[in-house]
Backbone of each chain as ProteinMPNN parsed JSONL, in Angstrom:
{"seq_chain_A": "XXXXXXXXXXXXXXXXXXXXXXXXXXXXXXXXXXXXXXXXXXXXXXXXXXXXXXXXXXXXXXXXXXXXXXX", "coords_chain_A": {"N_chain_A": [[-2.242, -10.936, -43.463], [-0.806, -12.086, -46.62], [1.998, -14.098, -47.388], [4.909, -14.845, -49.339], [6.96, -16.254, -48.54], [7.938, -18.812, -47.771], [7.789, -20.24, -50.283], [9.719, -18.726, -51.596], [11.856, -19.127, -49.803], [12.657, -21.642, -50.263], [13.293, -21.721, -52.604], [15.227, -20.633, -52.464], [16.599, -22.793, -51.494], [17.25, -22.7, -48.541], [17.435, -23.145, -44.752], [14.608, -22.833, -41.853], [16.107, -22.128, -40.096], [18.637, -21.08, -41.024], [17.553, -18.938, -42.356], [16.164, -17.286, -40.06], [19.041, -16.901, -38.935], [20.125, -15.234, -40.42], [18.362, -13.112, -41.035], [18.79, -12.224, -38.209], [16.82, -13.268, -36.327], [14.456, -15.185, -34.8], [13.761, -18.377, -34.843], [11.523, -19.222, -34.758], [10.433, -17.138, -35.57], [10.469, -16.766, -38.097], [8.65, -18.979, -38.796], [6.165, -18.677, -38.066], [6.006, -16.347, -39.758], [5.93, -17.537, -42.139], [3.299, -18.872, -41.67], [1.462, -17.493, -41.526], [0.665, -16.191, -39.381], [1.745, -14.381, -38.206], [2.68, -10.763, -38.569], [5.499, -8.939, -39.695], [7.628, -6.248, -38.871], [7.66, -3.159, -40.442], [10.914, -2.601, -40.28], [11.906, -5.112, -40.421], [10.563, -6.306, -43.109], [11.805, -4.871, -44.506], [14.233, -5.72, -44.217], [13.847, -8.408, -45.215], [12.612, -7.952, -47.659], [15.369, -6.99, -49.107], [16.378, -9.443, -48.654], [16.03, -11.457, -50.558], [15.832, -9.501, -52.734], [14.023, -8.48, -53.875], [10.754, -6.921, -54.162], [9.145, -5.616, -51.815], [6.074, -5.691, -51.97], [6.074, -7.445, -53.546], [6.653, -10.019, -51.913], [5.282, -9.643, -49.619], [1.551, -9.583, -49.504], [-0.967, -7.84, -49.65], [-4.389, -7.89, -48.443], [-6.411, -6.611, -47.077], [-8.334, -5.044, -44.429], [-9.785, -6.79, -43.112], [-8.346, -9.117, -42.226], [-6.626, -8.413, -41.142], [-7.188, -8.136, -38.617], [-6.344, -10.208, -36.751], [-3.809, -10.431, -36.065]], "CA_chain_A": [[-1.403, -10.648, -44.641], [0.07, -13.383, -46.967], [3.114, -13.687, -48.182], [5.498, -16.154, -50.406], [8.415, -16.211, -47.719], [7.849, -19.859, -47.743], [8.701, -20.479, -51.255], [11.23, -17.989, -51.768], [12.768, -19.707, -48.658], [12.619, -22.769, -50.513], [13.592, -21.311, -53.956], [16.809, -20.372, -51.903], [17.036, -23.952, -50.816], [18.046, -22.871, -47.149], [16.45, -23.916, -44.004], [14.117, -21.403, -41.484], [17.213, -21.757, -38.597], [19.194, -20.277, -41.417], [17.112, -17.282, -42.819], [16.541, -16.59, -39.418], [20.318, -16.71, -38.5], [20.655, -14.302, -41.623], [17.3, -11.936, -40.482], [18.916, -11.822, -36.902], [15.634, -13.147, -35.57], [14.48, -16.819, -33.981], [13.321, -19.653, -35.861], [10.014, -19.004, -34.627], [9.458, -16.153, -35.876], [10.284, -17.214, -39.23], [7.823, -20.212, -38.59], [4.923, -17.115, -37.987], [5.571, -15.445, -40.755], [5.226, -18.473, -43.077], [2.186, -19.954, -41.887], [0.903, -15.638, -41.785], [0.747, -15.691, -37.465], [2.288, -13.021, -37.371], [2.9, -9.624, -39.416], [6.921, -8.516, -39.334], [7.622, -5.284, -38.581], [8.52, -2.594, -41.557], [12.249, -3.142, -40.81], [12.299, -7.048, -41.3], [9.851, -6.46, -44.212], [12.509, -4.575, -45.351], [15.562, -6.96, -44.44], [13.61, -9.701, -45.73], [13.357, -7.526, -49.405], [16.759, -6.896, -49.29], [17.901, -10.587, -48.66], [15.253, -11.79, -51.396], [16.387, -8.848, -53.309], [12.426, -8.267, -54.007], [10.18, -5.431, -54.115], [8.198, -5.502, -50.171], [4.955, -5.937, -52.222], [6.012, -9.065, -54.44], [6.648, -10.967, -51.0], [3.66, -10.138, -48.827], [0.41, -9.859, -49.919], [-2.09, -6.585, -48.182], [-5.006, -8.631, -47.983], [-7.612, -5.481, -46.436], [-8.402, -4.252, -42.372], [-10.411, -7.843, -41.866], [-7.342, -10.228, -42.488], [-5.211, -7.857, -40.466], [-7.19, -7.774, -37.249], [-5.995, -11.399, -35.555], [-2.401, -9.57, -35.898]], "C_chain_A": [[-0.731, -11.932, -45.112], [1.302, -13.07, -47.81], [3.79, -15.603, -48.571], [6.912, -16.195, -49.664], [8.637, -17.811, -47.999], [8.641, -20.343, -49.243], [9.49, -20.133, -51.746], [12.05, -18.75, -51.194], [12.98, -21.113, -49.424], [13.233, -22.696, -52.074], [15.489, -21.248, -53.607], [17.711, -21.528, -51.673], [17.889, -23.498, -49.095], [16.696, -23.302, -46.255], [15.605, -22.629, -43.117], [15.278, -21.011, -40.581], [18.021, -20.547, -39.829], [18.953, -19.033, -42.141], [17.453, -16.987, -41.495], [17.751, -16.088, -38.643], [20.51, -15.134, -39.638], [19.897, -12.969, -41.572], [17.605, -11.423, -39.08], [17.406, -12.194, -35.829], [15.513, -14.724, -35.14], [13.621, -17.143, -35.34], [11.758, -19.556, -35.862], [9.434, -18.079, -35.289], [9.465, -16.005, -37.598], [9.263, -18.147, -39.59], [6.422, -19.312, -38.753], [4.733, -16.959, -38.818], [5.191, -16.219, -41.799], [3.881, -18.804, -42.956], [1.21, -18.284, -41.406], [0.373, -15.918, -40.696], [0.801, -14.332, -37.643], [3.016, -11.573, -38.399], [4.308, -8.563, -39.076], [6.644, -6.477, -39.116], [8.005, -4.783, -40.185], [10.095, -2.735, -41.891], [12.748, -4.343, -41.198], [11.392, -7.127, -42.131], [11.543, -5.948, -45.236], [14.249, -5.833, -45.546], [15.223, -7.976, -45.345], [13.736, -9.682, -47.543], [14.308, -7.536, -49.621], [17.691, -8.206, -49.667], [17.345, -11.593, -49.965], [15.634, -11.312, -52.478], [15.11, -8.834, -54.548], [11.888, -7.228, -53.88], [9.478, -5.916, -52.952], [6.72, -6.274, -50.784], [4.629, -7.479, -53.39], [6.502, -10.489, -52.818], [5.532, -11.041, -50.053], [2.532, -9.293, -49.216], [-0.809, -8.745, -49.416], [-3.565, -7.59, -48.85], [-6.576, -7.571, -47.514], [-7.417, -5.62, -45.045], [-8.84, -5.785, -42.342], [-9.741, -8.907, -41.324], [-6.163, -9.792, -41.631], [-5.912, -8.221, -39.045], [-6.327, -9.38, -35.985], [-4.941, -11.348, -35.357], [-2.245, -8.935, -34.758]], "O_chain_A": [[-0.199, -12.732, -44.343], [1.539, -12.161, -48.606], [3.457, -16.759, -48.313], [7.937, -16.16, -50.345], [9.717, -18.038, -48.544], [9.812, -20.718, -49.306], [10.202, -20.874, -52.424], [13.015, -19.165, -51.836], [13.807, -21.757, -48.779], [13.611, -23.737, -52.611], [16.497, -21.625, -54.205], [18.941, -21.541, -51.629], [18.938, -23.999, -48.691], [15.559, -23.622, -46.602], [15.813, -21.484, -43.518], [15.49, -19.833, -40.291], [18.005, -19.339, -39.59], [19.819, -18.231, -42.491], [18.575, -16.538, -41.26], [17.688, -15.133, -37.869], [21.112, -14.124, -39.275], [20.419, -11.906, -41.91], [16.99, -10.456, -38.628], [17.052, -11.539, -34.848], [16.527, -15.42, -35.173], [13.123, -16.551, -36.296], [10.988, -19.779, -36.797], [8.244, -18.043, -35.603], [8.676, -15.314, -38.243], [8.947, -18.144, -40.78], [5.731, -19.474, -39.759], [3.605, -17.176, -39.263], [4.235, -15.844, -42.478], [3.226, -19.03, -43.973], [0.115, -18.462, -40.873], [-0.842, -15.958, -40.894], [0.057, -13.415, -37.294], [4.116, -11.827, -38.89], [4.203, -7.578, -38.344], [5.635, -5.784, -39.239], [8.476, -5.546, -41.028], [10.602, -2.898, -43.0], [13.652, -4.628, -41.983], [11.053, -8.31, -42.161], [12.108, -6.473, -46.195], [14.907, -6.369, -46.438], [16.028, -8.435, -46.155], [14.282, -10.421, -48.362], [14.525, -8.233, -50.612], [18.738, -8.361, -50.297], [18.122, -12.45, -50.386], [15.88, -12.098, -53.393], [15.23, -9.097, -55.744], [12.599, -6.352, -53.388], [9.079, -7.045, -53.236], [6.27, -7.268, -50.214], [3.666, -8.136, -53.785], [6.58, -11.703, -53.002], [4.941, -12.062, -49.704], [2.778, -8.087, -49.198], [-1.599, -9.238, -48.612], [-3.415, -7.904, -50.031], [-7.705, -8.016, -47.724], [-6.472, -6.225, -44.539], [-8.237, -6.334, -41.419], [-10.113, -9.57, -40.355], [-5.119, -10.403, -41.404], [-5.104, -8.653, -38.223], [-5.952, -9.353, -34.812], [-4.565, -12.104, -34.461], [-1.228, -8.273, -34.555]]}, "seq_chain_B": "XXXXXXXXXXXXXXXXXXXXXXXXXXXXXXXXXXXXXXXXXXXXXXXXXXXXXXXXXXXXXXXXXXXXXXXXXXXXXXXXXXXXXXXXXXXXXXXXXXXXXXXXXXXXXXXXXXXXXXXXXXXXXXXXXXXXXXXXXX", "coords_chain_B": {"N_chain_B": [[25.597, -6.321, -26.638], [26.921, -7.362, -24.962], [28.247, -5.43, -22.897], [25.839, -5.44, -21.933], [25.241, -7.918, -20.842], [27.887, -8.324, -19.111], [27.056, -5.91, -17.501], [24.536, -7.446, -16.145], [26.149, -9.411, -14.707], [27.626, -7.747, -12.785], [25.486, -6.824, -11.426], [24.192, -8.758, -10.536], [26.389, -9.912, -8.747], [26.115, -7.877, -6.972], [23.726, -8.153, -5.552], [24.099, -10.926, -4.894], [26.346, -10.769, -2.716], [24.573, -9.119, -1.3], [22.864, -11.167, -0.657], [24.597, -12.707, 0.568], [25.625, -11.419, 3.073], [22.961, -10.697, 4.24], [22.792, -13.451, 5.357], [24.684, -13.858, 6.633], [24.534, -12.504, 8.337], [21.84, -13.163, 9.801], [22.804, -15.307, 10.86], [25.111, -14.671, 12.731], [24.671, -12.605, 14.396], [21.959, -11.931, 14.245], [18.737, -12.372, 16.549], [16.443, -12.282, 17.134], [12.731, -13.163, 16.369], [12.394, -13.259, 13.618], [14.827, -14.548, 12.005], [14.669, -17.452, 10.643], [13.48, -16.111, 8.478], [14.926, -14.118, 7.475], [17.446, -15.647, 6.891], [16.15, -17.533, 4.85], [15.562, -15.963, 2.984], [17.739, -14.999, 2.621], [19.128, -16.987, 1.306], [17.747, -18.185, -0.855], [17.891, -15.569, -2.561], [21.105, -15.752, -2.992], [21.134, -18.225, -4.29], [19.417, -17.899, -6.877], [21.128, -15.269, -7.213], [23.607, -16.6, -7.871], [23.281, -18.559, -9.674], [22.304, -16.88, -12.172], [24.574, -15.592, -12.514], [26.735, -17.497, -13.162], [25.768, -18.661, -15.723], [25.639, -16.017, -16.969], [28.448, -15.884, -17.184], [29.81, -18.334, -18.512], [27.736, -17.46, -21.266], [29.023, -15.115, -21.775], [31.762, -16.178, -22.654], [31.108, -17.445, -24.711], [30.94, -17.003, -28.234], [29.167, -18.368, -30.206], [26.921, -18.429, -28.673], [26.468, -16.292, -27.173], [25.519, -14.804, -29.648], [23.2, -15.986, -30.157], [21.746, -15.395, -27.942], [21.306, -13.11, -27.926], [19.817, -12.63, -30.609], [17.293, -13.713, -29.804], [16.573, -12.068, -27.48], [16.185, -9.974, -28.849], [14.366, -10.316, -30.981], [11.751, -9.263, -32.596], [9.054, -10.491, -32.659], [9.472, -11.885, -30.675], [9.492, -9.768, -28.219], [7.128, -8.407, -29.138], [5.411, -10.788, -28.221], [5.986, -10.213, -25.538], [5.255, -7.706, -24.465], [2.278, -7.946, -24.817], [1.555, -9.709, -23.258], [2.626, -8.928, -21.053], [0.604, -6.141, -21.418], [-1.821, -7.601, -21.131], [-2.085, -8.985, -18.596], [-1.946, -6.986, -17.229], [-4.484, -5.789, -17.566], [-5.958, -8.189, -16.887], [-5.591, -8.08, -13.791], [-6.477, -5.485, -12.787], [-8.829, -6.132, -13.745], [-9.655, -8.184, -11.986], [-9.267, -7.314, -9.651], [-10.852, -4.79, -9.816], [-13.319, -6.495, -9.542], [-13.045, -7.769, -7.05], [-12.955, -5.874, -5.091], [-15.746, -4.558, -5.315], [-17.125, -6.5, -4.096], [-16.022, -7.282, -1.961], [-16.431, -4.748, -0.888], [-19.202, -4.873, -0.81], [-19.614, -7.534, 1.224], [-18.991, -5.764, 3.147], [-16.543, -5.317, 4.07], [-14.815, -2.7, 5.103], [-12.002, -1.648, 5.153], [-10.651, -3.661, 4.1], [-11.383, -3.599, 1.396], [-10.856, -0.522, 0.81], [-7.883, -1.253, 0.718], [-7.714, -2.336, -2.072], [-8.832, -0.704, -3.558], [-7.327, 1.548, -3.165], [-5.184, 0.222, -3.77], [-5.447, -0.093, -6.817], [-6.282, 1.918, -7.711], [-3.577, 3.328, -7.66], [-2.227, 1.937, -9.602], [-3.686, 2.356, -12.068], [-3.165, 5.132, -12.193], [-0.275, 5.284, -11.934], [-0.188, 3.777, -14.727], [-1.494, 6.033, -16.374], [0.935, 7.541, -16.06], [3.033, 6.662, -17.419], [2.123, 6.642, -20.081], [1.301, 8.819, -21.0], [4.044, 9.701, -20.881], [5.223, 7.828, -22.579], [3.423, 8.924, -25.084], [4.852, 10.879, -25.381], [7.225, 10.144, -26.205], [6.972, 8.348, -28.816]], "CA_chain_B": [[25.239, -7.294, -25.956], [28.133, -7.824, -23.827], [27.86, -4.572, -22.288], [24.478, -5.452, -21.156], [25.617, -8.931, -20.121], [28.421, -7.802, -17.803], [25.76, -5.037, -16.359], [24.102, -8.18, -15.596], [27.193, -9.625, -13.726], [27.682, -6.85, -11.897], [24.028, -6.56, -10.804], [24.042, -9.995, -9.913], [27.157, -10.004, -7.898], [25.851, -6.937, -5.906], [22.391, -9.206, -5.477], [25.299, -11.956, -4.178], [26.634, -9.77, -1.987], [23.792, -8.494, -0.151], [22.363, -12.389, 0.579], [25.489, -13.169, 1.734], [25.663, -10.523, 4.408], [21.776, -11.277, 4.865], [22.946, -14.822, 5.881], [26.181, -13.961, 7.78], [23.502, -11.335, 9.788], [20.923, -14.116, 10.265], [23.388, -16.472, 11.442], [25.787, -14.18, 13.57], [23.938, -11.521, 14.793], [20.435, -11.603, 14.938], [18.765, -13.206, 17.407], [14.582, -12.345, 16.774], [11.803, -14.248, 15.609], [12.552, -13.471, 11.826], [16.021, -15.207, 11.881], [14.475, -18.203, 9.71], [12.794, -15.907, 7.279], [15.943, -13.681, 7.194], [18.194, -16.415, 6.254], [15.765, -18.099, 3.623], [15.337, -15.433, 1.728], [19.073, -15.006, 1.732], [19.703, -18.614, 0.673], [16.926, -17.694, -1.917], [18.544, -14.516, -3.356], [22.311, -16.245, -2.98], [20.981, -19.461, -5.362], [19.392, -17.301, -7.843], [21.932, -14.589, -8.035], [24.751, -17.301, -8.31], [23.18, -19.195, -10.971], [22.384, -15.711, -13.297], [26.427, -15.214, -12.457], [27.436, -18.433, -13.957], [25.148, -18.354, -16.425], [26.358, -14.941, -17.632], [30.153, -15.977, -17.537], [29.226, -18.949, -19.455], [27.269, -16.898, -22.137], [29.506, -14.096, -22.538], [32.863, -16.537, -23.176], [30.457, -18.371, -25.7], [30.557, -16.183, -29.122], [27.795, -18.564, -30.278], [26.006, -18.758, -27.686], [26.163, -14.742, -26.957], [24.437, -14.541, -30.649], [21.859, -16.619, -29.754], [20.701, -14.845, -26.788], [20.814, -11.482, -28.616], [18.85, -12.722, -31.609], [16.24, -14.378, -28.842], [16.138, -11.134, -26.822], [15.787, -8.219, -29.352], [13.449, -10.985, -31.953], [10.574, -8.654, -32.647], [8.095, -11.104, -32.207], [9.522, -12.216, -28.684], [9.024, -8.613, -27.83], [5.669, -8.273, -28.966], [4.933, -11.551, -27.331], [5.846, -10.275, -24.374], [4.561, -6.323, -24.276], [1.152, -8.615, -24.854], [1.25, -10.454, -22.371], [2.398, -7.658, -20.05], [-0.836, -5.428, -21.377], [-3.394, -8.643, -20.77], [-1.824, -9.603, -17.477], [-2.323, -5.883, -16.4], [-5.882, -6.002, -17.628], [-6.589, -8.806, -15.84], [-5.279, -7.697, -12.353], [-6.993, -4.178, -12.735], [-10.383, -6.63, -13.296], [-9.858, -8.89, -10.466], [-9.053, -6.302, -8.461], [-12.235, -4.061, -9.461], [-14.119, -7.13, -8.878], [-12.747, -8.055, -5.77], [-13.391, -4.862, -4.31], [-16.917, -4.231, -4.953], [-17.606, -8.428, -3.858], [-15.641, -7.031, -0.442], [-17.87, -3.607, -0.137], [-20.984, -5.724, -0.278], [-19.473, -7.671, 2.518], [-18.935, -4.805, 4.633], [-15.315, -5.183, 4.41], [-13.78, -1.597, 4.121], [-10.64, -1.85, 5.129], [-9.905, -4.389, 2.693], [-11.923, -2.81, 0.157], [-10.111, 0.475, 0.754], [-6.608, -1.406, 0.247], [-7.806, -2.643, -2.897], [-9.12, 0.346, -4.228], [-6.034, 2.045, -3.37], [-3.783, -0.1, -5.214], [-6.234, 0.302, -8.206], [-5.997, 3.791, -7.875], [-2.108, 4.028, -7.519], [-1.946, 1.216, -10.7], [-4.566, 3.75, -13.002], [-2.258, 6.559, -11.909], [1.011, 4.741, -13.027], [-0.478, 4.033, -16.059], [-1.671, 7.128, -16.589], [1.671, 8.534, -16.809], [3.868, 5.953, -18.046], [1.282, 6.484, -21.389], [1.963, 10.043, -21.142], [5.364, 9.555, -21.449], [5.038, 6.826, -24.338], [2.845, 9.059, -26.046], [5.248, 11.583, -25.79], [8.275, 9.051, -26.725], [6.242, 8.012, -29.63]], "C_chain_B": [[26.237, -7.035, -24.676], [28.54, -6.967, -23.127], [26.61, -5.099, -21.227], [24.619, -7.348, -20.182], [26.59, -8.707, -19.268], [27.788, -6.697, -17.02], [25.059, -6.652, -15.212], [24.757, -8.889, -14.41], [27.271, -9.012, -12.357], [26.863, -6.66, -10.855], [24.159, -7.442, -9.575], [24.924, -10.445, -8.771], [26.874, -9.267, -6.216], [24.967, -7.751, -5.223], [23.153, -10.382, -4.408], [25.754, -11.456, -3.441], [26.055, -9.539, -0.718], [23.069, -9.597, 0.777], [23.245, -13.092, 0.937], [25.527, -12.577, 3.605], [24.056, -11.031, 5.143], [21.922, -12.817, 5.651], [24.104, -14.927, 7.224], [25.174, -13.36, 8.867], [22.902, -12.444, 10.646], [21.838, -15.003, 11.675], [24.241, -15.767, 12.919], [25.474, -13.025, 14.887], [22.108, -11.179, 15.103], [19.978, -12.498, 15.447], [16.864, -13.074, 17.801], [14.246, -13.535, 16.126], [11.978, -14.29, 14.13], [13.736, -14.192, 11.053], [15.732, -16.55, 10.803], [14.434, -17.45, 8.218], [14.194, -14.898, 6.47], [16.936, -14.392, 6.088], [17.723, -17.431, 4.675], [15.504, -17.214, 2.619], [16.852, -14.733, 1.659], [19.916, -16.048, 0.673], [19.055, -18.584, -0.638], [17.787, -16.664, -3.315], [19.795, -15.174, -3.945], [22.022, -17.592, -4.151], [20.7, -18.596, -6.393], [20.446, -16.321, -8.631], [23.206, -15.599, -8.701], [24.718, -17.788, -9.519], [23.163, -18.155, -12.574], [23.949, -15.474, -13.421], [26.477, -16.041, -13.43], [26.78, -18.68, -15.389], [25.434, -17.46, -17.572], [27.485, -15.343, -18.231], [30.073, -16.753, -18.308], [29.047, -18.594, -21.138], [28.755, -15.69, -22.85], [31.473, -14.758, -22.791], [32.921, -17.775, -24.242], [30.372, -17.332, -26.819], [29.475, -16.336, -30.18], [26.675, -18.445, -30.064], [25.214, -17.401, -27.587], [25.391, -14.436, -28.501], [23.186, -14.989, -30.366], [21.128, -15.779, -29.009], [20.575, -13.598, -27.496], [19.99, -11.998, -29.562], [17.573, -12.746, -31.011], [15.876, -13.311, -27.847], [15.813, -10.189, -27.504], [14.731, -9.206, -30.785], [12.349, -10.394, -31.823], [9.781, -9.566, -32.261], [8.262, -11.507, -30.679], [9.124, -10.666, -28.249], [7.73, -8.411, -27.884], [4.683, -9.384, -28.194], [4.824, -11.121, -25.801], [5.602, -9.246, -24.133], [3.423, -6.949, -24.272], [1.061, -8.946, -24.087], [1.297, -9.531, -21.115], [1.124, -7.051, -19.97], [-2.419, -6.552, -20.629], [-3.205, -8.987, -19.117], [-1.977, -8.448, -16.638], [-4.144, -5.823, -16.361], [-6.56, -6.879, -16.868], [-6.598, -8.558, -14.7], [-6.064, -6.615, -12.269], [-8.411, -5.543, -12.657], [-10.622, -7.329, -11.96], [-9.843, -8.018, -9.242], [-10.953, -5.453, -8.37], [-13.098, -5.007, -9.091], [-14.185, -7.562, -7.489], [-13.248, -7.141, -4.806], [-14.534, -4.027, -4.31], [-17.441, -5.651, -4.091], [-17.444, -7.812, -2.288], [-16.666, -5.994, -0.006], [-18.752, -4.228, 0.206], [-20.906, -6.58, 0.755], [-19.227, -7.078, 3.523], [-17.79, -4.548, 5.608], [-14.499, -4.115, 4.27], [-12.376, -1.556, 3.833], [-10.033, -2.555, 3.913], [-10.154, -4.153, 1.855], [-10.994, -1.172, -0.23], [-8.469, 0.286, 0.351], [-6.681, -1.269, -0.929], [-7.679, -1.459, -3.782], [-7.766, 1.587, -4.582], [-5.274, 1.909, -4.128], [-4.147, 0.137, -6.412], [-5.873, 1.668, -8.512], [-4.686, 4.277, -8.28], [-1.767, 3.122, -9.115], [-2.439, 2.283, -12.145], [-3.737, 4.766, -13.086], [-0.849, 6.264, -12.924], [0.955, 4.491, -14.535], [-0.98, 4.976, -16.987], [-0.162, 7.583, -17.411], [2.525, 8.144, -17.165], [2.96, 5.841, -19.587], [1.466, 8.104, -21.949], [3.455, 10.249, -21.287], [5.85, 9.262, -22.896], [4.71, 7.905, -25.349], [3.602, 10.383, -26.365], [6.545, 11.314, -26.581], [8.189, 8.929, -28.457], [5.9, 8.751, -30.483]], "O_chain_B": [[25.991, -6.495, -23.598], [29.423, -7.412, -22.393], [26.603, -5.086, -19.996], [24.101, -7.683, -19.116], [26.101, -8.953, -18.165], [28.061, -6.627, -15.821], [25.126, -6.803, -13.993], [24.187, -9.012, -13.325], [27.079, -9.495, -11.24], [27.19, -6.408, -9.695], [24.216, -7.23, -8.364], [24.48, -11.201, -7.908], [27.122, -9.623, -5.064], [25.409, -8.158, -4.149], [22.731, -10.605, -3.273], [25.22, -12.277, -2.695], [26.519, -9.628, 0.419], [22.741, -9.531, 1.962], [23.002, -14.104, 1.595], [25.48, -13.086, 4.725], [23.946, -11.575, 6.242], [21.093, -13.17, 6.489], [24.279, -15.641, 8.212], [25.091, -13.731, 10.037], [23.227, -12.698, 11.806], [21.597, -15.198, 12.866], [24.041, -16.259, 14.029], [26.024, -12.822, 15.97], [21.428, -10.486, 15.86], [20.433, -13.605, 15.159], [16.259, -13.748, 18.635], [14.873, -14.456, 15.601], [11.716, -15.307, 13.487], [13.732, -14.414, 9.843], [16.675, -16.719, 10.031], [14.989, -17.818, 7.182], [14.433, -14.914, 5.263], [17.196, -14.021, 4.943], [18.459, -17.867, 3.79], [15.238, -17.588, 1.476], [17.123, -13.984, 0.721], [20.781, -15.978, -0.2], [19.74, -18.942, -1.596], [18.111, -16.94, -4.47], [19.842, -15.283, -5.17], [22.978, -17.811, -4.894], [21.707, -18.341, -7.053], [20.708, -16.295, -9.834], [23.677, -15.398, -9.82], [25.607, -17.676, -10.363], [23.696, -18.428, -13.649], [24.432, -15.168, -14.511], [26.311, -15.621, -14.575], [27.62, -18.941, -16.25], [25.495, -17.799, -18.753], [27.688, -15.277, -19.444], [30.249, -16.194, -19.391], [29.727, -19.065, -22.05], [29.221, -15.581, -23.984], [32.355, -13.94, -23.052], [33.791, -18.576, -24.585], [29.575, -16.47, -26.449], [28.934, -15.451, -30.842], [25.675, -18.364, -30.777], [24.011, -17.206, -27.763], [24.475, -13.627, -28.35], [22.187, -14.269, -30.37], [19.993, -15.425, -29.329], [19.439, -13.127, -27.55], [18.883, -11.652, -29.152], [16.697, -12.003, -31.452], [14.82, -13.539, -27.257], [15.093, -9.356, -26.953], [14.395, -8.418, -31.67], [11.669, -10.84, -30.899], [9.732, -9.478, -31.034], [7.433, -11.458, -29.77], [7.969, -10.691, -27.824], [7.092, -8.234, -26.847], [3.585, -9.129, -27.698], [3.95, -11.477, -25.011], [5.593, -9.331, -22.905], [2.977, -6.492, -23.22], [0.02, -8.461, -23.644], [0.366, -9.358, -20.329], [0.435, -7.157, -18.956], [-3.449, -6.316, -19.998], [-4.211, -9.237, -18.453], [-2.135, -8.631, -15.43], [-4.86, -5.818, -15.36], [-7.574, -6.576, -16.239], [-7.705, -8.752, -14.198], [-6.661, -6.789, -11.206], [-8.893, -5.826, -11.56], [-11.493, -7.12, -11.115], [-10.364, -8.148, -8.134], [-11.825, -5.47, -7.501], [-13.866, -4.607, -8.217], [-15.235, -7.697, -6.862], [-13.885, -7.507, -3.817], [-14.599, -3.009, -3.622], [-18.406, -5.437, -3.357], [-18.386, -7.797, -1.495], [-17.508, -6.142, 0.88], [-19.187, -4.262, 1.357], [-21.933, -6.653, 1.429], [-19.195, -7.559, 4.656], [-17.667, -4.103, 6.749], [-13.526, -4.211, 3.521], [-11.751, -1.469, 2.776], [-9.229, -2.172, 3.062], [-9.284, -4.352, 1.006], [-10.606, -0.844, -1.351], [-7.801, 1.189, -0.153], [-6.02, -0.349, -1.409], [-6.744, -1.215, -4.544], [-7.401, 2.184, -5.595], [-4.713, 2.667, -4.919], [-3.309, 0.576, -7.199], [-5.284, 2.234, -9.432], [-4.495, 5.266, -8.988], [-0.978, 3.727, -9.841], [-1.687, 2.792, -12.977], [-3.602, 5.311, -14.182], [-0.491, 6.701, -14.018], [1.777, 4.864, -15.372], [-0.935, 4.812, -18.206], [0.029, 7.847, -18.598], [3.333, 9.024, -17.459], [3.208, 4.826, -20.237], [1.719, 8.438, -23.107], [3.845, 11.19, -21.978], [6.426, 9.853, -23.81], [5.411, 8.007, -26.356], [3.26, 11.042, -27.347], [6.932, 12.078, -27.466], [9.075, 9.302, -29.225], [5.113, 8.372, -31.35]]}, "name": "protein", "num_of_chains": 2, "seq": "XXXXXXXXXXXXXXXXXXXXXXXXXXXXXXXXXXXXXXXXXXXXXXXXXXXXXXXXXXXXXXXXXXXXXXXXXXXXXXXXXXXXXXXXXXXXXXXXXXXXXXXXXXXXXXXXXXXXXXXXXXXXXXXXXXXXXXXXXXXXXXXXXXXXXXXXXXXXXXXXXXXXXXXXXXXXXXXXXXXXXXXXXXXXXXXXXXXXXXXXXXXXXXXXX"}
């Protein structure tokens, strides 16, 4: 799945320590979700809309089943 | 958090506790062949629990610090990192094991083949119904 966390995050001008201080989650796992590692759960899809103040589907990207499986 | 970090204390103290006495025993009182192994695995327990102590006290009179470790313990991805690694690290042991213990039959080892198999058996079982649980959790 891809998503535009990256330039939002950058639109925001903050850094990843401080989303993830603000998502409650590690730096890493902000680091994941940028470079699309790793596929958040529904509730930090939803925190992440919320702090974006975005619709879920204008930040990440569904992609189909073949792009999901290395998730 | 800080609930679950003074649990930890607590734990740890008890843990402190018990390889003290294991050491006072060793030293005062027993007088067998296990008197080394007694005492090192109190000296063992007694380093580890001490250091999780201080550690704790540390953490939980840090209000930084105590964020940190909660973000770093309940961080979805650390979780799924590590339910993963749990599932693969079971998978593997269940294979080594089934391999191990046909490799031993064909040597004509039962006994040790029969441990094996056992623990396989009692591991399959546990997982059995710790999935039955889940799936009733779930």
């Amino acid at each position: 799945m891809k998503n535009n966390l990256e330039i939002l995050r950058k639109e925001k001008n903050i850094s990843q320590e401080e989303l993830a201080l603000i998502l409650e989650v590690s730096r890493q796992t902000i680091s994941s979700l940028e470079n699309g590692r790793y596929c958040p759960s529904i509730l930090l899809a939803f925190k992440i809309s919320i702090y974006f103040n975005l619709p879920i589907e204008k930040i990440f990207i569904y992609e189909g089943e073949q792009n999901e499986k290395r998730n | 958090m800080k609930r679950e970090i003074k649990f930890r204390i607590v734990f740890s103290s008890i843990i402190f506790l018990i390889a003290l006495i294991c050491i006072i025993y060793s030293f005062a009182f027993y007088q067998g062949e296990s008197r080394e192994y007694i005492s090192g695995f109190g000296f063992g327990l007694l380093s580890v629990s001490l250091f999780i102590i201080v550690k704790n006290i540390i953490i939980i009179n840090n209000p930084k610090k105590l964020k940190k470790i909660e973000i770093e313990e309940k961080d979805e991805r650390n979780l799924k990192i590590m339910c993963n690694s749990y599932a693969l690290a079971f998978r593997i042991t269940l294979l080594i094991e089934a391999f191990s213990c046909i490799i031993i039959t064909l040597l004509n080892m039962k006994d040790i083949s029969m441990a094996i198999a056992s623990l396989l058996s009692i591991q399959l079982f546990i997982y059995l119904i710790t999935y039955l649980i889940m799936s009733k959790k779930i």
